[in-house]
PDB file of N, CA, C and O in Angstrom:
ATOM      1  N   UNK A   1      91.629 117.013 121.847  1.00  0.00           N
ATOM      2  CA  UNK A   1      90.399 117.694 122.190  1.00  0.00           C
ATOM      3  C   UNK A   1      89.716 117.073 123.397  1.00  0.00           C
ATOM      4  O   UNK A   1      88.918 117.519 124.222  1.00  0.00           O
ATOM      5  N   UNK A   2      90.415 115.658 123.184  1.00  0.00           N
ATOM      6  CA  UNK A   2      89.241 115.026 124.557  1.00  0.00           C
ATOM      7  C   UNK A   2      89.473 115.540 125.977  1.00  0.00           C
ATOM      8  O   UNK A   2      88.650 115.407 126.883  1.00  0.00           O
ATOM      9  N   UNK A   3      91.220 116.420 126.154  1.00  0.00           N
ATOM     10  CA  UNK A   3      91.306 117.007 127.526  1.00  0.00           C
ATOM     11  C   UNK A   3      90.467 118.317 127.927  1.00  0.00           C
ATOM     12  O   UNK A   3      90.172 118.515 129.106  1.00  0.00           O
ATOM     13  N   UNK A   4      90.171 119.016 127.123  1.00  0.00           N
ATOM     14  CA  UNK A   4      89.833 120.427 127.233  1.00  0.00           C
ATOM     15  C   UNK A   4      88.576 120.842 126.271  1.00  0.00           C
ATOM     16  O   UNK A   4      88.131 121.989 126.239  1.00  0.00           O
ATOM     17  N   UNK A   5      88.144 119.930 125.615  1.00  0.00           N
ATOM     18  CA  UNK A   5      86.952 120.716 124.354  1.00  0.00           C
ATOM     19  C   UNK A   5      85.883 120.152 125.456  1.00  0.00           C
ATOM     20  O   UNK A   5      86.215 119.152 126.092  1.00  0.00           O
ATOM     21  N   UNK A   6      84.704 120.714 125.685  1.00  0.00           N
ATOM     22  CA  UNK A   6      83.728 120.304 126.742  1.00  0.00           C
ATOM     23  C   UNK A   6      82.345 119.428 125.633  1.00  0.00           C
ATOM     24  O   UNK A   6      81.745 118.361 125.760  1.00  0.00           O
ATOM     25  N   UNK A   7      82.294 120.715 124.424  1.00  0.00           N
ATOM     26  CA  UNK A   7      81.509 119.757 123.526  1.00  0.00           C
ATOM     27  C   UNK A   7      82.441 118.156 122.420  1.00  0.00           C
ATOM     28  O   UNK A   7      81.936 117.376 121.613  1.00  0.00           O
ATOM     29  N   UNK A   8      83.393 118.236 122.755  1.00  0.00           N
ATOM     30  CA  UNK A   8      83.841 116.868 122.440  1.00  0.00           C
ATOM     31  C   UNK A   8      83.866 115.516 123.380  1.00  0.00           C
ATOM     32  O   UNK A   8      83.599 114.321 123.258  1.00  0.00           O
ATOM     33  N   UNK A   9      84.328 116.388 124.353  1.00  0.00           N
ATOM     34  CA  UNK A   9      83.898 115.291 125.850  1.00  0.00           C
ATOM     35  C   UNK A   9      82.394 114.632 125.760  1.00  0.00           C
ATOM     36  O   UNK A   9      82.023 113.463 125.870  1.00  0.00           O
ATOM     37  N   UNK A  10      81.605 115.978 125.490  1.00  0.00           N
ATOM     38  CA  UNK A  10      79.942 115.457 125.556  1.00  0.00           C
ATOM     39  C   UNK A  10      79.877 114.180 124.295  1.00  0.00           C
ATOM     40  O   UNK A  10      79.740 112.957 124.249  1.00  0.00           O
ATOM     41  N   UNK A  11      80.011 114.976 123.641  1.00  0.00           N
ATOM     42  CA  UNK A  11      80.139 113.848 122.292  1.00  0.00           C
ATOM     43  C   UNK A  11      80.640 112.497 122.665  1.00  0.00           C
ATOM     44  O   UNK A  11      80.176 111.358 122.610  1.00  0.00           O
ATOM     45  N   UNK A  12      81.852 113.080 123.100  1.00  0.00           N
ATOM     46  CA  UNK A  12      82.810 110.935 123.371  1.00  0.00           C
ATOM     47  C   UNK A  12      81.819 110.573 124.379  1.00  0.00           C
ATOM     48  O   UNK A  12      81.123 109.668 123.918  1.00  0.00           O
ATOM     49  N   UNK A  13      81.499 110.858 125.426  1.00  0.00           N
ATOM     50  CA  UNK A  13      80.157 110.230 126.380  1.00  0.00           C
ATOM     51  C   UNK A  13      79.006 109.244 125.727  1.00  0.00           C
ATOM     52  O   UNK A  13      78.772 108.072 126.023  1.00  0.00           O
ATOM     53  N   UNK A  14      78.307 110.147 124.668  1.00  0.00           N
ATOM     54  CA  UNK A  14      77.594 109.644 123.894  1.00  0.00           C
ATOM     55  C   UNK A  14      77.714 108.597 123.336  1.00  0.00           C
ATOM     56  O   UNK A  14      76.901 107.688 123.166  1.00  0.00           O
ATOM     57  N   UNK A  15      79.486 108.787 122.821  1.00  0.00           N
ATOM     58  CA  UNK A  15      80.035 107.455 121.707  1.00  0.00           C
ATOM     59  C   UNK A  15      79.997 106.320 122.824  1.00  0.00           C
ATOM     60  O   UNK A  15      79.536 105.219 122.524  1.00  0.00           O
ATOM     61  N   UNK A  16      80.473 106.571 124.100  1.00  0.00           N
ATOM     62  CA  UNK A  16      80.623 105.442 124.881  1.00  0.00           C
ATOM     63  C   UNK A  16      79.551 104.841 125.471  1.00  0.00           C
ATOM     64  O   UNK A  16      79.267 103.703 125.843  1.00  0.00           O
ATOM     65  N   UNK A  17      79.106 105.757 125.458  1.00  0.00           N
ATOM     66  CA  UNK A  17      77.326 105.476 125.841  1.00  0.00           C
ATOM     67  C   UNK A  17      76.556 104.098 125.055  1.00  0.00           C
ATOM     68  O   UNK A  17      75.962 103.083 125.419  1.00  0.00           O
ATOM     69  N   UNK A  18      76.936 104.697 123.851  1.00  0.00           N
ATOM     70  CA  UNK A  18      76.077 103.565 122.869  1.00  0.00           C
ATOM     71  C   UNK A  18      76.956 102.330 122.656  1.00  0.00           C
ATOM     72  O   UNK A  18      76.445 101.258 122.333  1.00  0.00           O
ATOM     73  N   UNK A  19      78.290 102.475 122.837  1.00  0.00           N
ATOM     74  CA  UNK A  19      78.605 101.328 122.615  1.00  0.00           C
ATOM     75  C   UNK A  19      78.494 100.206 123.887  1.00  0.00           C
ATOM     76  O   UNK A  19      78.157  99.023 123.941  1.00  0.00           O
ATOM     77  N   UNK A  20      78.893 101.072 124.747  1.00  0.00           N
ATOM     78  CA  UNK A  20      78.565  99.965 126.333  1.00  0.00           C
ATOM     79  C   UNK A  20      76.786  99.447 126.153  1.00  0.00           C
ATOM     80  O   UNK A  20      76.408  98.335 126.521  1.00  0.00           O
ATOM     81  N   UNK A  21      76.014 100.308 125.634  1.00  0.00           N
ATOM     82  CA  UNK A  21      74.868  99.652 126.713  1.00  0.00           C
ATOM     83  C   UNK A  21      74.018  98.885 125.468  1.00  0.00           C
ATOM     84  O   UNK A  21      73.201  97.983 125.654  1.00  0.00           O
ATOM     85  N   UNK A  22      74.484  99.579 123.856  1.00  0.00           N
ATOM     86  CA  UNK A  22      73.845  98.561 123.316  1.00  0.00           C
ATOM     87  C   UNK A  22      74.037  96.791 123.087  1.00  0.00           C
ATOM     88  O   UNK A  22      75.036  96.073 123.139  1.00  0.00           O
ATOM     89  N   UNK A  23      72.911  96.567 122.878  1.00  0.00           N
ATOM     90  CA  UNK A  23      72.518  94.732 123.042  1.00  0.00           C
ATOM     91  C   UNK A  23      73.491  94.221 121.926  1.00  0.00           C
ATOM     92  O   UNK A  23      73.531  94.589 120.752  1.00  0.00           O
ATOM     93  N   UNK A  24      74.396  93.130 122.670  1.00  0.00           N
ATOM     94  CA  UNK A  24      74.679  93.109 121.158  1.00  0.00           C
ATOM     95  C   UNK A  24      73.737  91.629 120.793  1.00  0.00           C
ATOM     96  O   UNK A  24      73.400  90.715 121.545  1.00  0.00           O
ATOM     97  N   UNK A  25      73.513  91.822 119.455  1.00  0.00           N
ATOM     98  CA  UNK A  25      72.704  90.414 119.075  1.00  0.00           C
ATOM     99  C   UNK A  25      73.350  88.912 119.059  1.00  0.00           C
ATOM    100  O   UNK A  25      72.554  87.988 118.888  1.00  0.00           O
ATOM    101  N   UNK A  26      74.818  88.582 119.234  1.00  0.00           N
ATOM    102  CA  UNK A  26      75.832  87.861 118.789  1.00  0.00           C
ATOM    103  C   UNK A  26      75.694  87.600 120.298  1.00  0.00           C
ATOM    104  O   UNK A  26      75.396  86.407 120.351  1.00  0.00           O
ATOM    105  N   UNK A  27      75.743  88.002 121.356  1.00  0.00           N
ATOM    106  CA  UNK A  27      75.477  87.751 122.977  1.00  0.00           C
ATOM    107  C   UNK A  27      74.494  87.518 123.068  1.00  0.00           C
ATOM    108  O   UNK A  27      74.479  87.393 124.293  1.00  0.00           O
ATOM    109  N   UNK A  28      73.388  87.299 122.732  1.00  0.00           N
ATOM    110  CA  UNK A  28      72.279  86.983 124.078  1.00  0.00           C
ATOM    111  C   UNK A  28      71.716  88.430 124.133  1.00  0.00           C
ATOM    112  O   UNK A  28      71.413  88.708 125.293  1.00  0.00           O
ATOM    113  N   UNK A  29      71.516  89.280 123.401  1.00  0.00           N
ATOM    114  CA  UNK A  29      71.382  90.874 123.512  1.00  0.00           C
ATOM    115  C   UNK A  29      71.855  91.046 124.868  1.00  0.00           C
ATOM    116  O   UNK A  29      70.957  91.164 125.702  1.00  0.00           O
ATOM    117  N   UNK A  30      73.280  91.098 125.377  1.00  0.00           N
ATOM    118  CA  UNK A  30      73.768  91.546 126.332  1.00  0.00           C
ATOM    119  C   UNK A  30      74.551  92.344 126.083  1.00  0.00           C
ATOM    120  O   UNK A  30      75.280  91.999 125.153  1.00  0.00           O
ATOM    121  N   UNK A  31      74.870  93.799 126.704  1.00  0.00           N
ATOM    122  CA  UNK A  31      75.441  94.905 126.175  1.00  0.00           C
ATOM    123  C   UNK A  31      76.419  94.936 126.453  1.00  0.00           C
ATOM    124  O   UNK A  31      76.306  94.485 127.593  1.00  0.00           O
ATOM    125  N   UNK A  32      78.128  95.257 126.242  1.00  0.00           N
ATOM    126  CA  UNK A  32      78.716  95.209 126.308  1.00  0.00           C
ATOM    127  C   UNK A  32      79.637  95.467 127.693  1.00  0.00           C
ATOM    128  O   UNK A  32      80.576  94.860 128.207  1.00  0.00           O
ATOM    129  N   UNK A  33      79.024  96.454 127.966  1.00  0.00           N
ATOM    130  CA  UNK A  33      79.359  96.925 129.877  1.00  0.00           C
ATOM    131  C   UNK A  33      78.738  95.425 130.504  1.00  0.00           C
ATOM    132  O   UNK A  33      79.108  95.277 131.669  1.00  0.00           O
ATOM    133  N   UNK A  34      77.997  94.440 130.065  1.00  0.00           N
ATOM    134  CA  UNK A  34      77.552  93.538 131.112  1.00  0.00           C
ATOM    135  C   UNK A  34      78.062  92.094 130.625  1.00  0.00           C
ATOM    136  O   UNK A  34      77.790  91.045 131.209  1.00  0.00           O
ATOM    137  N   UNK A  35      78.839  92.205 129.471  1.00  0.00           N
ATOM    138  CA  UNK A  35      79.548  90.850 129.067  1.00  0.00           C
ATOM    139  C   UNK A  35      80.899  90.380 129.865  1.00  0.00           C
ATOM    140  O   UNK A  35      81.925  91.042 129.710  1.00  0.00           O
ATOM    141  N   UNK A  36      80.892  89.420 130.579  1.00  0.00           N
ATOM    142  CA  UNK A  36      82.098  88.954 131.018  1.00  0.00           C
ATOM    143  C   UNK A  36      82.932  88.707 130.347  1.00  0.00           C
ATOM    144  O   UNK A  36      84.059  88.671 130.842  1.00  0.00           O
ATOM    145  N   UNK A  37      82.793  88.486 129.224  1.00  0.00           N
ATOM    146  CA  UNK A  37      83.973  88.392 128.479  1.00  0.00           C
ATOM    147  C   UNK A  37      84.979  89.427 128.132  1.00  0.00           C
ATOM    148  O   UNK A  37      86.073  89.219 127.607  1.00  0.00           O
ATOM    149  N   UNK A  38      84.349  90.857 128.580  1.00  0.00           N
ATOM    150  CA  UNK A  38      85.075  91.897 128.319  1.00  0.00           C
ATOM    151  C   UNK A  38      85.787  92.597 129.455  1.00  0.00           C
ATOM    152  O   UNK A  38      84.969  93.013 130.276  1.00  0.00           O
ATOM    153  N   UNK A  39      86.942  92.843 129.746  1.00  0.00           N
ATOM    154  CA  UNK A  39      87.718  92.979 131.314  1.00  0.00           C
ATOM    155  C   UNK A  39      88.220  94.592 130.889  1.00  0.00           C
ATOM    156  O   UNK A  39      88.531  95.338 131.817  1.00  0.00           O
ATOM    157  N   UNK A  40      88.275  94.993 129.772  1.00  0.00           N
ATOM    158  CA  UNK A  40      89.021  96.538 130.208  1.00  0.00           C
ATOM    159  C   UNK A  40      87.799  97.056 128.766  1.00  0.00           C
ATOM    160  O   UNK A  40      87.004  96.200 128.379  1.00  0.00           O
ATOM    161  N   UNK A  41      87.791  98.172 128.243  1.00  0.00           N
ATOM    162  CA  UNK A  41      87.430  99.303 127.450  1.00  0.00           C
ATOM    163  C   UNK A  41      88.412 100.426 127.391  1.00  0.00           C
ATOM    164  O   UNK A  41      88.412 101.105 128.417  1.00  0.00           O
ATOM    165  N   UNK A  42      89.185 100.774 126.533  1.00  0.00           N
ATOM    166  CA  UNK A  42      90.480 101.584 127.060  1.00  0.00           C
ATOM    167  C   UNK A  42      89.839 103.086 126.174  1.00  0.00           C
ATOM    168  O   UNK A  42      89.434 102.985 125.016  1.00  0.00           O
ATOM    169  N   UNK A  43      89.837 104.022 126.701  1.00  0.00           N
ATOM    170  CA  UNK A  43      88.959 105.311 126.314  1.00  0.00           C
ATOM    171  C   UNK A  43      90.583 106.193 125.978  1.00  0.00           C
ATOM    172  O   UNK A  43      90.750 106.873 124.966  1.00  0.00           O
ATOM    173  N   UNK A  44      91.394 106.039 126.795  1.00  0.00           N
ATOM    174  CA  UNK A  44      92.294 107.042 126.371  1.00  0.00           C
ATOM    175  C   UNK A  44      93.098 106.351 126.093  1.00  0.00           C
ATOM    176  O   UNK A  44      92.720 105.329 126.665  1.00  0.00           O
ATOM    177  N   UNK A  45      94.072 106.085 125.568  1.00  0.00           N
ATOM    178  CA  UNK A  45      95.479 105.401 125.697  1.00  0.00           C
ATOM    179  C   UNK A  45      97.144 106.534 125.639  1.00  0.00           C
ATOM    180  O   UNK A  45      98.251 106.175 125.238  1.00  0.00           O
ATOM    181  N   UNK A  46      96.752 107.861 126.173  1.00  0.00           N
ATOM    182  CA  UNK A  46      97.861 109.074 126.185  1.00  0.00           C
ATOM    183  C   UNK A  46      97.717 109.284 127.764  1.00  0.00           C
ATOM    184  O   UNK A  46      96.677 109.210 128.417  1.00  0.00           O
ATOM    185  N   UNK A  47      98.872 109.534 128.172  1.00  0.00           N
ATOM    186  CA  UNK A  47      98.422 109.573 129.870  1.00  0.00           C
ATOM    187  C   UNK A  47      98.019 111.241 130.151  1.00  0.00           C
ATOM    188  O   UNK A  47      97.612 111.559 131.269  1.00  0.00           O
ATOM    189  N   UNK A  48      98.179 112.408 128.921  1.00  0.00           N
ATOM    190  CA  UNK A  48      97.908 113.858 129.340  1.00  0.00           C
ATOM    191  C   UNK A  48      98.566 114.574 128.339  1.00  0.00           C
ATOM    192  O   UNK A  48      99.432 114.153 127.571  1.00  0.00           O
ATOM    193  N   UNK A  49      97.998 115.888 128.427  1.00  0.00           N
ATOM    194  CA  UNK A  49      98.343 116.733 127.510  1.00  0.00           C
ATOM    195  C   UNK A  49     100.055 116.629 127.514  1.00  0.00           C
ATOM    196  O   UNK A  49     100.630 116.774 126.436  1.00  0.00           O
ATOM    197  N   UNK A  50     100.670 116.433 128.472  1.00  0.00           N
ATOM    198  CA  UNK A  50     102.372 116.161 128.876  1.00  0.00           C
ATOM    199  C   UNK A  50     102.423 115.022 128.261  1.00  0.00           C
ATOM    200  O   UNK A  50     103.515 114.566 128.602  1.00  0.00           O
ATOM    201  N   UNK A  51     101.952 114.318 127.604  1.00  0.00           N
ATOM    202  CA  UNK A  51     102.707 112.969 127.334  1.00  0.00           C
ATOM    203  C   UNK A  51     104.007 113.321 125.862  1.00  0.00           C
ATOM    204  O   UNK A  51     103.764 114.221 125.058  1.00  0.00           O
ATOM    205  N   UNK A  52     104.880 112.740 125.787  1.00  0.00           N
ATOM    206  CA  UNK A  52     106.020 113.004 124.902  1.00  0.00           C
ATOM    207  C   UNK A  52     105.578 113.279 123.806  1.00  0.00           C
ATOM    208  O   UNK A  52     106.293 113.732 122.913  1.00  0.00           O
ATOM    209  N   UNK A  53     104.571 113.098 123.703  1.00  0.00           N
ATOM    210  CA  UNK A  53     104.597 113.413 121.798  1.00  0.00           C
ATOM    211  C   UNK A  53     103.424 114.391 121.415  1.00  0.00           C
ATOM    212  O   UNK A  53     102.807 114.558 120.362  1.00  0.00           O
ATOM    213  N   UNK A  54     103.332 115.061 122.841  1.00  0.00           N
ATOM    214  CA  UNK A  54     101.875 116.265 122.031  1.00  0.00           C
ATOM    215  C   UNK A  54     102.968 117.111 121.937  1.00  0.00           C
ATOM    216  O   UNK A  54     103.949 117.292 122.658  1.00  0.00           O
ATOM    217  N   UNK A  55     102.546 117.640 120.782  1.00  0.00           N
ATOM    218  CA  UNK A  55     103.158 118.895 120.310  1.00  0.00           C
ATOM    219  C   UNK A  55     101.852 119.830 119.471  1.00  0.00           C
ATOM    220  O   UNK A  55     101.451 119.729 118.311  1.00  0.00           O
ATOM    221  N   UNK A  56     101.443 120.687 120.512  1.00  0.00           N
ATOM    222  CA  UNK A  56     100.079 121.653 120.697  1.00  0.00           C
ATOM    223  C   UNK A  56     100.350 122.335 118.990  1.00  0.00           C
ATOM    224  O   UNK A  56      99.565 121.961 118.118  1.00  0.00           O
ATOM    225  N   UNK A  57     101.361 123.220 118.655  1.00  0.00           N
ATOM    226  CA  UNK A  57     101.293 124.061 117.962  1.00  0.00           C
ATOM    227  C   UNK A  57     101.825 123.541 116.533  1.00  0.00           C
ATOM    228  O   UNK A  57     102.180 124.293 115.626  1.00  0.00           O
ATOM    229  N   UNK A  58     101.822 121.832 116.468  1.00  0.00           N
ATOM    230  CA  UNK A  58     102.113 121.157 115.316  1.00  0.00           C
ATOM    231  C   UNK A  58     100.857 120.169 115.147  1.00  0.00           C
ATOM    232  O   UNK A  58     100.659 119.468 114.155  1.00  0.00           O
ATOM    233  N   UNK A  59     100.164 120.226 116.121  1.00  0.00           N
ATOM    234  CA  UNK A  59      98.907 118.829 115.936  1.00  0.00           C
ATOM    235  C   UNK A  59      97.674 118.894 116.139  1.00  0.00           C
ATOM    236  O   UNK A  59      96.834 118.035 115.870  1.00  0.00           O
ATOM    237  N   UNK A  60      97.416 120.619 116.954  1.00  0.00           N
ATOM    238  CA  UNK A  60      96.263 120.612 117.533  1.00  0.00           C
ATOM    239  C   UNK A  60      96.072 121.838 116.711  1.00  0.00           C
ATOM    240  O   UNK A  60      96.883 122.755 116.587  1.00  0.00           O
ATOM    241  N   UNK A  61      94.475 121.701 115.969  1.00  0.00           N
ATOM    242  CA  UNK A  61      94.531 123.204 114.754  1.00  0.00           C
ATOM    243  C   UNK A  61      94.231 124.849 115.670  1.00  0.00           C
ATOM    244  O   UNK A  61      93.709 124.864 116.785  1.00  0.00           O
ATOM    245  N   UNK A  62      94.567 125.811 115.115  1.00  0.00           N
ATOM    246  CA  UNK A  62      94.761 126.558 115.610  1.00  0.00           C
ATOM    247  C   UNK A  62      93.368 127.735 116.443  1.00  0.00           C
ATOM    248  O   UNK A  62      93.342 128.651 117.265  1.00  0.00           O
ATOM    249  N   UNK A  63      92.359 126.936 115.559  1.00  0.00           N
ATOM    250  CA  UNK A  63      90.940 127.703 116.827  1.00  0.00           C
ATOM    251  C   UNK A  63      91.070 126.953 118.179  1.00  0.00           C
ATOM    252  O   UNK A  63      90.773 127.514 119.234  1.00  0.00           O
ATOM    253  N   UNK A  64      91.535 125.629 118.127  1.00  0.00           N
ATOM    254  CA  UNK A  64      91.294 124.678 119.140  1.00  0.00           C
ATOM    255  C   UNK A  64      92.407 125.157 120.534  1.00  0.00           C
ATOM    256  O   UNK A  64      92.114 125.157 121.729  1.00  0.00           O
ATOM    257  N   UNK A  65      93.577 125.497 119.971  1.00  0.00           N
ATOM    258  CA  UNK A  65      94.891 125.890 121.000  1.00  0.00           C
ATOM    259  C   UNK A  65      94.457 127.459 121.596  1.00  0.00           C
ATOM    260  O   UNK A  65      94.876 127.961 122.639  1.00  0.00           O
ATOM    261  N   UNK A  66      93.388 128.139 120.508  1.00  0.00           N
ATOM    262  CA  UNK A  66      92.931 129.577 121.317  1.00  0.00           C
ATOM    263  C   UNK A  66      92.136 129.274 122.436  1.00  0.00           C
ATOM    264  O   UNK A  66      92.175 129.736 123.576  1.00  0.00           O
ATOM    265  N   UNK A  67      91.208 128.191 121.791  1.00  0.00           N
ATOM    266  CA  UNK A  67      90.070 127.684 123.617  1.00  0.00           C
ATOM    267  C   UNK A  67      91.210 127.333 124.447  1.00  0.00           C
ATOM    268  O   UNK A  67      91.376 128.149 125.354  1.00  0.00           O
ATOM    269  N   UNK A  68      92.020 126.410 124.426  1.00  0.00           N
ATOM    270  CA  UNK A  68      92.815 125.700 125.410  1.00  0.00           C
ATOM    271  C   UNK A  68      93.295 126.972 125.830  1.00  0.00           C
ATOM    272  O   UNK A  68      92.895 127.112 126.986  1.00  0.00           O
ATOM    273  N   UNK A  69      94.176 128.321 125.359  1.00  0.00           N
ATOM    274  CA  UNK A  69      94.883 129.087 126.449  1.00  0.00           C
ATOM    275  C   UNK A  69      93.763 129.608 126.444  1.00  0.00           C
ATOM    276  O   UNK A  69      94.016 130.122 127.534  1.00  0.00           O
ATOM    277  N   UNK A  70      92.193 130.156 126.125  1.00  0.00           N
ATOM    278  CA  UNK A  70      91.646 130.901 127.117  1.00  0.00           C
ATOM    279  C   UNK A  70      91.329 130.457 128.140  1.00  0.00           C
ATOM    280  O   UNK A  70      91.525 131.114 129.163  1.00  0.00           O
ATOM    281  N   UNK A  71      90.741 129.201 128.187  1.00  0.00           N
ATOM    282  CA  UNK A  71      90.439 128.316 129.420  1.00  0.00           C
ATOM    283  C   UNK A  71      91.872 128.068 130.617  1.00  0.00           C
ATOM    284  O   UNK A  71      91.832 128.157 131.844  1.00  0.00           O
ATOM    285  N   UNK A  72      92.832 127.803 129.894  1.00  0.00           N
ATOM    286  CA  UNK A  72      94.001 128.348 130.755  1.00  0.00           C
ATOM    287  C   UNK A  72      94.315 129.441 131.448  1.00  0.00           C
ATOM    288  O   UNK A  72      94.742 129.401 132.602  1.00  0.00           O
ATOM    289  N   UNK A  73      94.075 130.752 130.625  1.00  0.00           N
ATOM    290  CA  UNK A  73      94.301 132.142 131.386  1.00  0.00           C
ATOM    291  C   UNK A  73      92.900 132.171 132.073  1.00  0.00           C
ATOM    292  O   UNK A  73      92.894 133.113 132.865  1.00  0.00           O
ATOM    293  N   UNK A  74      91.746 131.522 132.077  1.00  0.00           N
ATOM    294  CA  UNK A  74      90.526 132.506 132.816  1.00  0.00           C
ATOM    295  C   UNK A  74      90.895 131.467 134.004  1.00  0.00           C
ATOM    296  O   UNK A  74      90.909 131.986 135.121  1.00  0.00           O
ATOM    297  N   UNK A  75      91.198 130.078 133.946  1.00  0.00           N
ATOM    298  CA  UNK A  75      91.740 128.867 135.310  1.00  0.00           C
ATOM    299  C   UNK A  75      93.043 129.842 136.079  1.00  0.00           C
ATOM    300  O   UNK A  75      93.013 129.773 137.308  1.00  0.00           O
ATOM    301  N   UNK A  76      93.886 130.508 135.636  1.00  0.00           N
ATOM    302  CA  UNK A  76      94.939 131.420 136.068  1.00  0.00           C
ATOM    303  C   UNK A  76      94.291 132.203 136.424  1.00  0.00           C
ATOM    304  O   UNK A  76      94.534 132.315 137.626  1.00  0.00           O
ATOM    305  N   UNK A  77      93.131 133.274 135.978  1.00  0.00           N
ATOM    306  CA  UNK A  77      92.737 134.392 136.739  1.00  0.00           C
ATOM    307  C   UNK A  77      91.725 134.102 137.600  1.00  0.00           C
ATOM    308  O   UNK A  77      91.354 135.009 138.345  1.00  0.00           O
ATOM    309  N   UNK A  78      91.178 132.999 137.668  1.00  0.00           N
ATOM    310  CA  UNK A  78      90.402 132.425 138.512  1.00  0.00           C
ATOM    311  C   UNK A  78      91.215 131.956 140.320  1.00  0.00           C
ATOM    312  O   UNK A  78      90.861 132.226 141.468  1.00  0.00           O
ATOM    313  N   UNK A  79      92.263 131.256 139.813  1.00  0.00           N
ATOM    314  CA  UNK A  79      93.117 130.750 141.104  1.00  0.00           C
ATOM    315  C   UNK A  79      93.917 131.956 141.956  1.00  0.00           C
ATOM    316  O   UNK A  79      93.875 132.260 143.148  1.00  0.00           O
ATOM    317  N   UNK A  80      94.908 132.688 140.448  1.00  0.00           N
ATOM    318  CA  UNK A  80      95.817 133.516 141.123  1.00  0.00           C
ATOM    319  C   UNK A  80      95.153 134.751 141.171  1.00  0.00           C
ATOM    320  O   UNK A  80      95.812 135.485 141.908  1.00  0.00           O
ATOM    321  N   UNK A  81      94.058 135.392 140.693  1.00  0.00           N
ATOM    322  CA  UNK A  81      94.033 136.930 140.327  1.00  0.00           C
ATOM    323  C   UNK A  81      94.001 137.499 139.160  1.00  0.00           C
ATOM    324  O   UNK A  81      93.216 138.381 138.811  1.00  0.00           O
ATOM    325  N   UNK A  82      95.174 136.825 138.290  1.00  0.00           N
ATOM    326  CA  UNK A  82      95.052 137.203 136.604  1.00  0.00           C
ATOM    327  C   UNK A  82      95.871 136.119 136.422  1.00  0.00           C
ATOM    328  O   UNK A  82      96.082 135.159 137.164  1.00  0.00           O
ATOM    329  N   UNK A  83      96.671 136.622 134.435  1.00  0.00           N
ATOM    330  CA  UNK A  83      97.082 135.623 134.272  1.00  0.00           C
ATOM    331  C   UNK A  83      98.600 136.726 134.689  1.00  0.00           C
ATOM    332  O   UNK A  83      99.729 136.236 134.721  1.00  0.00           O
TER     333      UNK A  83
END
């Protein structure tokens, strides 16, 4: 969902939101985006909807794969004309 759902994206923002900027008390209330001790935050770890092991019509439920091809065919009738 995190490639293509727009209200899940908003959502994960949020999640990342609060975790970067709140204080943590165990630091010095320093938030996590500003601790040196921390060098990466890894948000995705799949490189794309292509990565080897999505399989859309075994993993992703089936209202969710109707947004993905409409947003696909209206990106197709948008570029080429139709789909």
């Amino acid at each position: 969902l995190l490639f293509f759902d727009p209200e899940f994206q908003r959502i994960t923002r949020g999640w990342w939101r609060a975790i970067l900027t709140t204080p943590n008390p165990h630091a010095g209330g320093v938030p996590l985006a500003r601790d040196p001790a921390v060098a990466v935050a890894e948000l995705v770890n799949e490189d794309s909807l292509f990565f080897w092991t999505f399989t859309p019509y075994e993993n992703v439920p089936a209202p969710q794969m109707a947004r993905l091809e409409r947003r696909f065919g209206a990106w197709l009738a948008a570029r080429h004309g139709s789909v």
